[in-house]
C-alpha positions as CSV (number, residue, x, y, z in Angstrom):
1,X,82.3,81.5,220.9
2,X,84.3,83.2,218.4
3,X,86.8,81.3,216.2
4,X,90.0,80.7,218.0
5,X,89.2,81.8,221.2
6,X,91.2,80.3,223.8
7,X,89.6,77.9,226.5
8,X,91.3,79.5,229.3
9,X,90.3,82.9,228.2
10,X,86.9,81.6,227.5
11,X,87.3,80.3,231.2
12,X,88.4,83.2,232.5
13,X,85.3,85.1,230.9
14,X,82.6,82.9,232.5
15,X,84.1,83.2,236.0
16,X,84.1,87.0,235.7
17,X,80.5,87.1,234.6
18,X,79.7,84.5,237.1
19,X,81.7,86.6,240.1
20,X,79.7,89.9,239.1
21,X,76.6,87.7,239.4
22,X,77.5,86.6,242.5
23,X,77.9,89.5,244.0
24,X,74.4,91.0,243.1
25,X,73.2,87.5,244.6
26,X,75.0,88.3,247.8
27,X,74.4,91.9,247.9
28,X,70.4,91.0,247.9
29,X,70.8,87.7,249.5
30,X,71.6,90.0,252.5
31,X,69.1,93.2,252.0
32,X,66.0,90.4,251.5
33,X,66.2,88.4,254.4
34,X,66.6,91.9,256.7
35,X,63.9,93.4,254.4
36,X,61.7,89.9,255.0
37,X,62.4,89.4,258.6
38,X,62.1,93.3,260.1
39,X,59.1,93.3,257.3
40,X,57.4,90.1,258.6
41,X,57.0,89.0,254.9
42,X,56.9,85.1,254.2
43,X,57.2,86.4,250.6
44,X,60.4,88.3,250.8
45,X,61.9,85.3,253.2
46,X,61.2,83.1,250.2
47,X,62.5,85.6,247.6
48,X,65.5,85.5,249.9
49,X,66.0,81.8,249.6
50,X,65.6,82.4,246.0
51,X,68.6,84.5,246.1
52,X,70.3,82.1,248.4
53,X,70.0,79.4,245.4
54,X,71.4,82.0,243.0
55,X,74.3,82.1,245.0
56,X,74.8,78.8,245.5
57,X,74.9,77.8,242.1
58,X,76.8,81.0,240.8
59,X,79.4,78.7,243.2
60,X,78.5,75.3,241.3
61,X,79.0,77.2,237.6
62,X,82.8,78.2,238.8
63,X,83.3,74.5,239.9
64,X,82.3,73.2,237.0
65,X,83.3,75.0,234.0
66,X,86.8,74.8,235.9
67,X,86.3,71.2,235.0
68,X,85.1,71.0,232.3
69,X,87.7,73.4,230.9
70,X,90.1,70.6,231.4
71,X,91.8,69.1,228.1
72,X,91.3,65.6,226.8
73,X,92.9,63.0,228.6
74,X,93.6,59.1,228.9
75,X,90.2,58.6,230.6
76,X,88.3,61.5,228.7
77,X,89.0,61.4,225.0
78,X,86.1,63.7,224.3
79,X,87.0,66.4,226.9
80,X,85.5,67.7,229.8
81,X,82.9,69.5,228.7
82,X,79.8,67.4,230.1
83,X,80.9,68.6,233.3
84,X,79.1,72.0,232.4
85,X,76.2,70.1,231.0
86,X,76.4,68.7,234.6
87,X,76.4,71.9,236.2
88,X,72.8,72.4,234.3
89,X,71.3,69.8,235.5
90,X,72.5,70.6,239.0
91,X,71.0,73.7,238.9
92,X,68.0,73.0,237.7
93,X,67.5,70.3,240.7
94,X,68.6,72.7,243.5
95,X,66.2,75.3,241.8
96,X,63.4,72.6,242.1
97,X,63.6,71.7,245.6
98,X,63.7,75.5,246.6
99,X,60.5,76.2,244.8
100,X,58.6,73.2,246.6
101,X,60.1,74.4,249.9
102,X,58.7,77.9,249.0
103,X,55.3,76.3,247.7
104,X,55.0,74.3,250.5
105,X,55.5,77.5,252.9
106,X,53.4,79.8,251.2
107,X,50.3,76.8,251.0
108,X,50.6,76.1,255.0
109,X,50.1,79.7,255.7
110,X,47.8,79.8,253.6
111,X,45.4,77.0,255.4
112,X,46.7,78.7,258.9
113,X,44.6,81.9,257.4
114,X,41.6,79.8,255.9
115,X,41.5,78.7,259.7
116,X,41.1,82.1,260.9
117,X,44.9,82.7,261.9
118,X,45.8,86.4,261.8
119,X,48.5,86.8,259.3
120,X,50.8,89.8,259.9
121,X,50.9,92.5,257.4
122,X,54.5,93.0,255.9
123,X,56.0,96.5,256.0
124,X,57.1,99.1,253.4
125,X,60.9,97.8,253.7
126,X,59.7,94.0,251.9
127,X,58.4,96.3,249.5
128,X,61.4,98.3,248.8
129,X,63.3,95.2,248.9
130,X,60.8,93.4,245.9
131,X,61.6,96.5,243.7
132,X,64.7,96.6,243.9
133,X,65.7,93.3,243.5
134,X,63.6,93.7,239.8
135,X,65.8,96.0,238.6
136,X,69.3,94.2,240.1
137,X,68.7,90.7,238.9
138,X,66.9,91.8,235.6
139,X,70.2,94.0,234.5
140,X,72.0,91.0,235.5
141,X,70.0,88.1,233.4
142,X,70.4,90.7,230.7
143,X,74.5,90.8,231.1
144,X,75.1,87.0,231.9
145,X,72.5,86.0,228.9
146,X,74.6,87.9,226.3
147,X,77.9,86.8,227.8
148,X,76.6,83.3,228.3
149,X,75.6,83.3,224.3
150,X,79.4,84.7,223.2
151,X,80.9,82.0,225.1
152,X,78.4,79.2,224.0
153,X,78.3,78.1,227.7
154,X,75.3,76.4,228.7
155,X,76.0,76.3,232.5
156,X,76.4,80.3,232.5
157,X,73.0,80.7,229.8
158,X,71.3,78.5,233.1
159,X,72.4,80.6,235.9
160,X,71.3,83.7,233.4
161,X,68.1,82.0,233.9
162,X,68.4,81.7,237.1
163,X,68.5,85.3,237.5
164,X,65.8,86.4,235.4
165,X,63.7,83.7,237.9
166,X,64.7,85.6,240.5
167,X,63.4,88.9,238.7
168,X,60.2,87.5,238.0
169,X,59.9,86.0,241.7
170,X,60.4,89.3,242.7
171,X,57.5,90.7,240.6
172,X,55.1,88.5,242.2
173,X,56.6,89.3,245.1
174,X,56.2,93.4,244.8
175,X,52.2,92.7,243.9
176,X,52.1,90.3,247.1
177,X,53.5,92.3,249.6
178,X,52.6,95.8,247.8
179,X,48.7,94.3,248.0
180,X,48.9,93.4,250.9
181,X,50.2,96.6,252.6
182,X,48.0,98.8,250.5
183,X,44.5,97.2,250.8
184,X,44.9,96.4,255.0
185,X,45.5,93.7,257.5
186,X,42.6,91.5,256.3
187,X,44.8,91.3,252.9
188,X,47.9,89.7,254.2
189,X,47.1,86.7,252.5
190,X,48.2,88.1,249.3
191,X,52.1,87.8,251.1
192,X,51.8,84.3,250.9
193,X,49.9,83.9,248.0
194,X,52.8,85.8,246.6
195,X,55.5,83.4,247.5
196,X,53.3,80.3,245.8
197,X,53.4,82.3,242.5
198,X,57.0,82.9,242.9
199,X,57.3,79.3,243.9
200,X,55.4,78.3,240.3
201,X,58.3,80.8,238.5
202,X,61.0,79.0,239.9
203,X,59.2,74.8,239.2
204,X,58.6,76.2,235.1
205,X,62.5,77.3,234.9
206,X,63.9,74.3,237.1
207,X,61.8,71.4,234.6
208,X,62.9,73.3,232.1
209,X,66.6,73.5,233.0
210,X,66.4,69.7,234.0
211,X,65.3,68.3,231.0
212,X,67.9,70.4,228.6
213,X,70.4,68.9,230.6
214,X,69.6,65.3,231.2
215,X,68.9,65.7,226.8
216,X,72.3,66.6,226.7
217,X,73.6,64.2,229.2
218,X,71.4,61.4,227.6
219,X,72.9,62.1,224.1
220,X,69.9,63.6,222.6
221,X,70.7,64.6,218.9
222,X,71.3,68.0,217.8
223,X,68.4,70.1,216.8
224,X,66.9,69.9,213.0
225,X,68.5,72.7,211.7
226,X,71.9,72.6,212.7
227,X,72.0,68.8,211.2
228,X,70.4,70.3,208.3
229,X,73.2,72.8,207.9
230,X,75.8,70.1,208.4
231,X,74.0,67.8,205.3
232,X,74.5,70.8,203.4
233,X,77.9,71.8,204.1
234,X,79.2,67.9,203.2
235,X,76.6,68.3,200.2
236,X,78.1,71.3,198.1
237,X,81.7,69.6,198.7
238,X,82.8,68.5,195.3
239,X,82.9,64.7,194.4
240,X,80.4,64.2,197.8
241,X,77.8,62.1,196.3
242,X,75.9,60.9,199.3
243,X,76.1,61.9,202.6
244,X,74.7,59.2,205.1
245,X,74.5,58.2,208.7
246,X,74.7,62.0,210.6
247,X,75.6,61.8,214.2
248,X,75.6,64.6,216.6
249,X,75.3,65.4,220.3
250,X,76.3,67.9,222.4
251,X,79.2,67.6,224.6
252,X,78.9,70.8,227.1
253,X,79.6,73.9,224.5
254,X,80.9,72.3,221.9
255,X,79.7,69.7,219.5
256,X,80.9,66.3,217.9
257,X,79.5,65.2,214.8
258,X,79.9,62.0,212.8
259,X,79.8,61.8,208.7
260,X,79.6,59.4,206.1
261,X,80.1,60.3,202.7
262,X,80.2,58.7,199.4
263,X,83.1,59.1,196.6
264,X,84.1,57.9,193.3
265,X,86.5,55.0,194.0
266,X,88.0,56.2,191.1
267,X,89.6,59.2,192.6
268,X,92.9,59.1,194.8
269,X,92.9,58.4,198.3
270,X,94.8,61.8,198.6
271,X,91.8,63.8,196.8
272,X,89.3,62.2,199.0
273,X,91.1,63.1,202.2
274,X,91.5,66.7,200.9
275,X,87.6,66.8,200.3
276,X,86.7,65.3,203.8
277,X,89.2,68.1,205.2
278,X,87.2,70.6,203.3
279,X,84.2,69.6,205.5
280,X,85.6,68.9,208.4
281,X,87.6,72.9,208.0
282,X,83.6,74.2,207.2
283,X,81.9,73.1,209.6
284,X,84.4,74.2,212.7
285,X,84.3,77.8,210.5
286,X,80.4,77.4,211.6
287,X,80.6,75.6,214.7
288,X,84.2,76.6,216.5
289,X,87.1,75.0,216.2
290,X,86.4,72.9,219.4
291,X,84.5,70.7,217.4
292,X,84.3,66.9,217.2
293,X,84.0,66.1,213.4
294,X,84.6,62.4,212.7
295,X,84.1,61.5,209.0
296,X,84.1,57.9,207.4
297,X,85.0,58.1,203.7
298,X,83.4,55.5,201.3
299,X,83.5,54.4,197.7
300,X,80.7,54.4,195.1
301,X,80.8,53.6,191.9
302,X,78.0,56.1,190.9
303,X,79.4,59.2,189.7
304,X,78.3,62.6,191.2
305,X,75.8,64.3,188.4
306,X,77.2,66.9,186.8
């Protein structure tokens, strides 16, 4: 997010992305279950539930990062913001239980033709329907993933995900049905063979999803290299000697960070306020201004090396 952005127009900016989204989702949401049900494809019915999610949680992401927009208050001193880590997790749930409904469809059909059930081939309209959802939902991952990185806002970089699941559903999809109307009846099986593979898609991106959030959610620490930045930024302030004890987490796009540093106890208490201001003013330059910096000053009596 760039440096002085606004909340509320950062707000404002997720709900537009999130609202052209949604209408993509609803656009297809309709087209795939005509395409699936006047097509006879079990493959295109579960693309179309796949849409149905997307939709679903395009409406969770404006809920949430309405929330977690909200400014600090008596019973939130931190914020908001782990409402949009929230929304992530949320997501990554409801995308988990569609993909074992969809699994779980694609498998019994599956049997039923093992068993020597006919399966009905799916017409050129599934078809159409696979391609073009491809090209809808990969133009939109492609959108929300760069707005979703401007804005730092991990519930919209999760329903960019989302999309691009749906994309890659779809492409399994396409070879399903597409097989199966190509090669002949005695190939249907590839329809629902088709909706287990997207049904795999969708489990990878949900665990994945799931786990980023309960990290964040859990408090999990900052990655290596942002830390590492943070040592050095309180490092090349002069008079730092040591810098000790780094705490960080995320708290949903921005991030709070706790610092102890030593000082000459020699020096003013004025000088070493200025200095921890230095850092603190350094690292929201790198981070946003929206972050949390907390830092504990301490004496030494070991003078910095010159």
């Amino acid at each position: 997010m760039n440096i002085g952005q606004s909340e509320k127009d950062r707000q404002k900016k997720v709900y537009k992305t999130t609202l052209i989204g949604g209408a993509v989702n609803v656009i297809l949401l309709a087209f795939k279950f005509v395409a699936g049900i006047l097509g006879h494809s079990a493959a295109m019915i579960a693309d179309a539930v796949h849409s149905l999610s997307d939709f679903i949680t395009d409406v969770i992401v404006l809920i949430f990062v309405h929330l977690s927009g909200k400014p600090q208050d008596k019973s939130h001193d931190y914020g908001h913001g782990k409402y949009e880590t929230l929304a992530l997790t949320i997501i990554g749930i409801a995308l988990l239980i569609v993909a074992v409904g969809i699994f779980t469809n694609g498998a019994k059909r599956i049997i039923a033709w093992l068993n020597g059930e006919e399966l009905e081939t799916p017409g050129m309209l599934a078809l159409w329907a696979a391609l073009i959802s491809i090209l809808l939902k990969e133009l939109t991952y492609r959108y929300t993933i760069h707005k979703a990185r401007q804005l730092n806002s991990p519930a919209l970089e999760a329903n960019a995900w989302h999309h691009r699941s749906d994309a890659l559903s779809s492409i399994g999809t396409a070879v399903g049905i597409g097989g199966a109307v190509l090669l002949g009846k005695r190939w249907a099986v590839l329809d629902p063979i088709a909706s287990i593979v997207v049904g795999a898609f969708i489990v990878k991106v949900a665990i994945e999803l799931i786990l980023r959030g309960m990290r964040d959610l859990l408090e999990h620490s900052l990655p290596d290299e942002i830390e590492d930045e943070i040592m050095q930024i309180a490092q090349s302030e002069p008079d730092v000697i040591a810098p000790h004890d780094l705490r960080t987490r995320r708290i949903g796009n921005r991030y709070a960070i706790e610092l102890h540093i030593l000082m000459s106890g020699n020096i003013t208490l004025a000088k070493a306020h200025d200095h921890a201001d230095s850092i603190e003013n350094q690292i929201k330059e790198k981070f946003g201004q929206n972050t949390h910096v907390a830092i504990h000053m301490e004496p030494s009596e070991t003078e910095r090396p010159t």
